[in-house]
N, C-alpha and C positions, 0 to 999 in steps of 0.2 A: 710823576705819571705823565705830565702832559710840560712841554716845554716852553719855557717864556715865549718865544717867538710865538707859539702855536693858542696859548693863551690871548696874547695880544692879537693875534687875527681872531680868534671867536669875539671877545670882545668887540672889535670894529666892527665884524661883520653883524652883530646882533643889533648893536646901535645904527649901522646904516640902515640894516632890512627893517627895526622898527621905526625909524624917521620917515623912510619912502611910504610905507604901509600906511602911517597916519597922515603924510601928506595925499597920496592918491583917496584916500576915504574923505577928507575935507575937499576934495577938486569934486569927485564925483559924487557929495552927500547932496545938491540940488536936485540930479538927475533921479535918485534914488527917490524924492518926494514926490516925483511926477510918473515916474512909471511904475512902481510899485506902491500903491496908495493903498492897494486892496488886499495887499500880500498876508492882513490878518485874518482877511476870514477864510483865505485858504489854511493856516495855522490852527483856526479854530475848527473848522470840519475835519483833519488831521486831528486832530486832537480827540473828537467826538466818535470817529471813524475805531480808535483807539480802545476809549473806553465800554464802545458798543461790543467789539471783539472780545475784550474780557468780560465782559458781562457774559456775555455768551458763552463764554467758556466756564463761569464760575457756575449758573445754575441750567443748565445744560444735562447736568448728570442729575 
């Protein structure tokens, strides 16, 4: 289906794009502590926003 050559590039290419991806998240995990500190209780009002809609939708009728 797929040819040695064309195998061998997905292969490299999977392992370089996962090495850079974990390199740049350990460069940028600092910055990450300092400006998004708060980023959970946007998460948690998303969340509440959520289940308030299907509440409302379950006894509503």
């Amino acid at each position: 289906m797929f040819s040695s050559g064309q195998l061998v590039f997905a292969l490299f290419f999977v392992l370089a794009f996962t090495t850079i991806i974990i390199l740049m998240y350990r460069k940028d995990a600092k910055g990450h502590k300092i400006h998004y500190s708060g980023a959970y209780k946007i998460l948690i009002g998303f969340i509440l926003a959520i289940i308030a809609l299907f509440l409302i939708k379950v006894f509503a009728h």
